[in-house]
C-alpha positions in Angstrom: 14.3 13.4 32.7 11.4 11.1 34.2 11.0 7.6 33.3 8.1 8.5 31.1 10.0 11.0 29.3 12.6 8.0 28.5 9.8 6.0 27.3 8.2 8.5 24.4 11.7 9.3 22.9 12.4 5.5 23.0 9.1 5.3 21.1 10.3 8.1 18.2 13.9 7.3 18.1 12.6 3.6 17.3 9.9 4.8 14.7 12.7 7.0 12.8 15.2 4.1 12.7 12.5 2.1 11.1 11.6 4.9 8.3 14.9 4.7 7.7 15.3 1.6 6.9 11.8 0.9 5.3 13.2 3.7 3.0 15.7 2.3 1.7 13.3 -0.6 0.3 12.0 1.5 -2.5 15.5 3.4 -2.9 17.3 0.1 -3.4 14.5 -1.5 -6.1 14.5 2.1 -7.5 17.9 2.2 -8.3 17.6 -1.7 -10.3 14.9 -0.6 -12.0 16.9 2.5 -13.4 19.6 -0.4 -14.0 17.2 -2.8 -15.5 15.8 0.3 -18.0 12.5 -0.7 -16.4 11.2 3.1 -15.6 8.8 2.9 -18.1 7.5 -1.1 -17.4 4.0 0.6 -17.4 3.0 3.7 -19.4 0.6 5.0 -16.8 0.3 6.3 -13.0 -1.2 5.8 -11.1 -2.8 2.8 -12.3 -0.9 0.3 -13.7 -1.4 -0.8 -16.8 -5.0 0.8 -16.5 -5.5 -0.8 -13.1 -5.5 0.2 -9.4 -1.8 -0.3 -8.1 -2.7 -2.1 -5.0 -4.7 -4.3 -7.1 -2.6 -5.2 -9.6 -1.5 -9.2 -10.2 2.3 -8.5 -9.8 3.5 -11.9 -8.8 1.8 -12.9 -12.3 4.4 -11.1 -13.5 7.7 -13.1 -12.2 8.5 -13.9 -16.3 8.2 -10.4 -16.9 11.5 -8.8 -14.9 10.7 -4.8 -15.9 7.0 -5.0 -14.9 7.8 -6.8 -11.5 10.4 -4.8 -10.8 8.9 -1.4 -11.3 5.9 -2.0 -9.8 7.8 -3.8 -6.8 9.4 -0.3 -6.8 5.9 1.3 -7.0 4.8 -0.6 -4.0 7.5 0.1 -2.1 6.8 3.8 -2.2 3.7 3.1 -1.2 4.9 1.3 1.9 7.2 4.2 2.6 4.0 6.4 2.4 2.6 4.7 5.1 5.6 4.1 7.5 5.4 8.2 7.1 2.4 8.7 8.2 2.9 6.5 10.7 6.1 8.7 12.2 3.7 11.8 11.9 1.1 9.7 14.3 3.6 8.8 16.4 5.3 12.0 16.9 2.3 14.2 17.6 1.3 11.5 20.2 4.3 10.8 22.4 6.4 13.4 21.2 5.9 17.7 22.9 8.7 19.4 20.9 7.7 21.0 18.2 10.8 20.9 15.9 10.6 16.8 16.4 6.9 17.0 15.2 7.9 19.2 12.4 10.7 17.0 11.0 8.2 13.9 10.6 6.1 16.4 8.9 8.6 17.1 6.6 9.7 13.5 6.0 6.1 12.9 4.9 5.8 15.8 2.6 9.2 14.8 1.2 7.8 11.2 0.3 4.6 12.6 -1.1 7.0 15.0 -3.4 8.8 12.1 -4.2 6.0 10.1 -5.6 4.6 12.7 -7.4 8.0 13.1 -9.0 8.2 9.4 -10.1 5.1 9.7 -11.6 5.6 13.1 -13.2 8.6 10.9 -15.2 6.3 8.2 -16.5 3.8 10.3 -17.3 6.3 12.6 -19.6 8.3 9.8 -20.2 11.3 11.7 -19.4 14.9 10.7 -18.9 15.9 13.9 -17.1 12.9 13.8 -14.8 14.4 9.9 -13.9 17.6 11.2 -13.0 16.1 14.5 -10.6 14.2 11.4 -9.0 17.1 9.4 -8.3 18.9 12.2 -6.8 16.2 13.4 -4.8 15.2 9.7 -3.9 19.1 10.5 -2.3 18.3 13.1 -0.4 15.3 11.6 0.4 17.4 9.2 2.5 19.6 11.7 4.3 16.7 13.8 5.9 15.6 10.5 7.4 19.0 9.4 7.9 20.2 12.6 9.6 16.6 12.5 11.4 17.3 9.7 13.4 20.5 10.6 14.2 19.2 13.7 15.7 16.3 11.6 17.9 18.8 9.7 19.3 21.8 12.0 19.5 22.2 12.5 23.4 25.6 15.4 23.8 24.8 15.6 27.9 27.2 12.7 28.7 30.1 14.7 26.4 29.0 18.2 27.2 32.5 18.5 29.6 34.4 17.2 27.3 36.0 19.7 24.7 37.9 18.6 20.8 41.5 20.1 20.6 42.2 18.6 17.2 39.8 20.2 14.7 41.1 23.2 12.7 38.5 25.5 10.9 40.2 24.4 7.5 39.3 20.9 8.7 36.0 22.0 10.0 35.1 23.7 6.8 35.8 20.6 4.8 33.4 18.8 6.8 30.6 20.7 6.8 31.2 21.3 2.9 31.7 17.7 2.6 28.1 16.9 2.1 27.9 19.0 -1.1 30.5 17.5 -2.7 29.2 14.2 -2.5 26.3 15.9 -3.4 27.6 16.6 -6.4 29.2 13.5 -7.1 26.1 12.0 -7.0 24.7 14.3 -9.3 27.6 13.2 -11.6 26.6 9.5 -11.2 23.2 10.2 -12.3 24.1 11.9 -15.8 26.5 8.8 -16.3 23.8 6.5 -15.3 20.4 8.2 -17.1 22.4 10.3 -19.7 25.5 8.1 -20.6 27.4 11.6 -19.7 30.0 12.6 -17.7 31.7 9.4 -17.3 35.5 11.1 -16.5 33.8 13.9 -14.7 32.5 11.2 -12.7 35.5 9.7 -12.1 37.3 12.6 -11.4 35.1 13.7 -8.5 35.3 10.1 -6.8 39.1 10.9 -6.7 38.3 14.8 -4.8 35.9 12.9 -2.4 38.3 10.2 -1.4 41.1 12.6 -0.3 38.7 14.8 1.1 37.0 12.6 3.2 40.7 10.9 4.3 41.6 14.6 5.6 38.1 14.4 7.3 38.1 11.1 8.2 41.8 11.8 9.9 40.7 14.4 12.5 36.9 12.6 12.9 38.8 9.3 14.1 41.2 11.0 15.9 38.9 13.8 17.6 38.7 13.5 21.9 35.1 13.1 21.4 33.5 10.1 20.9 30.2 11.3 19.2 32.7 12.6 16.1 34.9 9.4 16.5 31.6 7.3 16.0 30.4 9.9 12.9 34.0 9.2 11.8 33.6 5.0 11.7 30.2 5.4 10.1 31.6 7.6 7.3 34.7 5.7 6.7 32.6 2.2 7.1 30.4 4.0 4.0 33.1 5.1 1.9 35.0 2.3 2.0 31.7 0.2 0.5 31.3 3.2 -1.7 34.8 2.4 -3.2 34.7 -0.9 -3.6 31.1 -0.6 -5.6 32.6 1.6 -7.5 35.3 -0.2 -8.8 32.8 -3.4 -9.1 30.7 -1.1 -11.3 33.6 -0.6 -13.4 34.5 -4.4 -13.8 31.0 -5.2 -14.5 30.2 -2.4 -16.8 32.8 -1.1 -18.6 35.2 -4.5 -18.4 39.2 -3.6 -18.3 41.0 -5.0 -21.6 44.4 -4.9 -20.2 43.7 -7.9 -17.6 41.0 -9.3 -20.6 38.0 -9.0 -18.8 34.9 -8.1 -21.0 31.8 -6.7 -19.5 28.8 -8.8 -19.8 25.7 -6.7 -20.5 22.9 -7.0 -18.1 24.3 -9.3 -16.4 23.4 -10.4 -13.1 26.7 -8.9 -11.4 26.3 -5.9 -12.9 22.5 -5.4 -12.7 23.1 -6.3 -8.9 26.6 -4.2 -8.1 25.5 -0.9 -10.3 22.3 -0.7 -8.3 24.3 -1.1 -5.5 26.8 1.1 -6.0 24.0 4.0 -6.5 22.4 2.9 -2.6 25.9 3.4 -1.3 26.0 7.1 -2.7 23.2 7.5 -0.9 24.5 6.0 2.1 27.8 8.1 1.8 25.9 11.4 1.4 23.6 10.6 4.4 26.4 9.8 6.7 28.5 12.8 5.4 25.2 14.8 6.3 25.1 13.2 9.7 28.7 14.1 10.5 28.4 17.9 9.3 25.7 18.5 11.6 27.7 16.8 14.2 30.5 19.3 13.4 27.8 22.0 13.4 26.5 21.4 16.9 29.6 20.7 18.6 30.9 23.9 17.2 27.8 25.7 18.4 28.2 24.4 22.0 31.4 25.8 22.3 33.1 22.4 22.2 35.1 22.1 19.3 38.4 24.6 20.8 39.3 26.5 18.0 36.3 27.7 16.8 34.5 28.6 20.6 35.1 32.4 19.6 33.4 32.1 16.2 30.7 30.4 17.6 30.0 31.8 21.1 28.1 34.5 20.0 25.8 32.2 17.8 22.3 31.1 18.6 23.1 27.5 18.3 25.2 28.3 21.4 22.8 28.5 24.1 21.3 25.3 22.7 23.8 23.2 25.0 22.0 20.2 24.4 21.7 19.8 20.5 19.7 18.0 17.8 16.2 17.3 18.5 17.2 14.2 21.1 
């Protein structure tokens, strides 16, 4: 690879870092405002309150708390918008491959979807439509998330190296994995938009934990250091997931056997339940990240066991994997 080569993917891996972490601006205000009950601040979009978002007087509204924070949320997207576009520039300037070019494409049409979503629920006023935009907001974060990883995912320097320790039950779990968290999140959402589902959302934090210990076992212990490192970032995010979790129950619910009583709207629990939604996100994205790790691995023929089922697939004779 020539020195200029070096330089253009430089250029994209940088630009899809920083889309993923401009996104999770209007992810993490979107997720107080749904805290907050501040969805419906203003009754229109895309003006707000009749006029143009970008000129609206939204530090005059620091006494108001719903209006600031929605339309901080509002601007946000809009900064995400443009960070998009942005990676689409970039991309289709310094970047040949095709299936690179296409995934900022699909990052921007993602956002645009988005938006239109979040405005769909204000315009219908609709708590269902709030809760499809939360969880998409999610998934949202994992195409960018798993986006950069795959810019800057380089398997040449493991490519001799071959995993001993990863059984196709294990293997199955991992690229499953994903869903379940999926799911969970999903869960989260009815709880958090509905009031539903409370013990159904409990229950499925307890499946995810032990699944992602058996995962996190034979990630962590794997002779590759691409899954090792998928392994730290997934532990790392349910470990923060976990204790959220249990902050959000403190703050929320209370727990009358130790006599703590849950403050309503309080800051700690405006600040830890909106929280504790980003690190779902987080979770899902690097549970994402880890199953396409799994995926291509497989595909190259070096994860042992499973070199048969795979040898014969196309993802095979792409030896070098992801988009980097």
């Amino acid at each position: 690879m020539s020195h200029t080569d070096d330089h253009i993917n430089l250029t994209v891996q940088r630009f899809a870092v920083l889309t993923c972490i401009v996104a999770l601006l209007p992810i993490s205000v979107g997720a107080l405002v749904t805290t907050l009950k501040a969805g419906m601040a203003f009754a229109d979009w895309p003006t707000s309150d009749g006029q143009n978002m970008l000129l609206y007087p939204w530090l005059n509204d620091l006494r108001h708390t719903d209006k600031f924070v929605e339309h901080g949320h509002r601007l946000a997207g809009v900064l995400i918008g443009l960070v998009s576009i942005g990676l689409v520039v970039v991309t289709f300037v310094k970047e040949p491959r095709r299936r690179v070019r296409a995934g900022s494409v699909i990052i921007l049409l993602a956002v645009i979807a988005q938006g239109l979503l979040g405005g769909m629920r204000v315009r219908m006023n609709e708590q269902v439509l709030a809760m499809t935009h939360s969880i998409t907001g999610g998934l949202f974060f994992m195409l960018c998330f798993v986006f950069a990883f795959l810019v800057r995912r380089r398997s040449h320097d493991e490519r001799s190296l071959v995993d001993r320790k990863f059984s196709p039950v294990t293997f199955a779990i991992g690229v499953l994995f994903p869903f379940v968290v999926l799911g969970q999140y999903v869960l989260g959402g009815f709880f958090r938009h509905l009031g539903r589902m409370l013990h159904e959302h409990v229950a499925g934090a307890v499946i995810v934990t032990l699944l992602a210990v058996v995962l996190l076992t034979a990630l962590l212990r794997s002779d590759l250091l691409s899954l090792r490192r998928r392994g730290r970032w997934l532990g790392s995010a349910l470990l923060i997931q976990i204790g959220l979790g249990l902050g959000s129950w403190v703050t929320k619910l209370g727990f009358p056997t130790l006599g703590w009583v849950a403050s309503a709207n309080s800051p700690s629990q405006n600040v830890i339940c909106s929280l504790h939604t980003v690190g779902g996100m987080f979770l899902l994205a690097t549970a994402a990240a880890a199953a396409v790790e799994l995926i291509l691995l497989a595909g190259s023929g070096q994860i042992e066991e499973l070199a048969g089922l795979f040898s014969e697939s196309p993802i095979a004779s792409g030896r070098n994997g992801g988009l980097a």
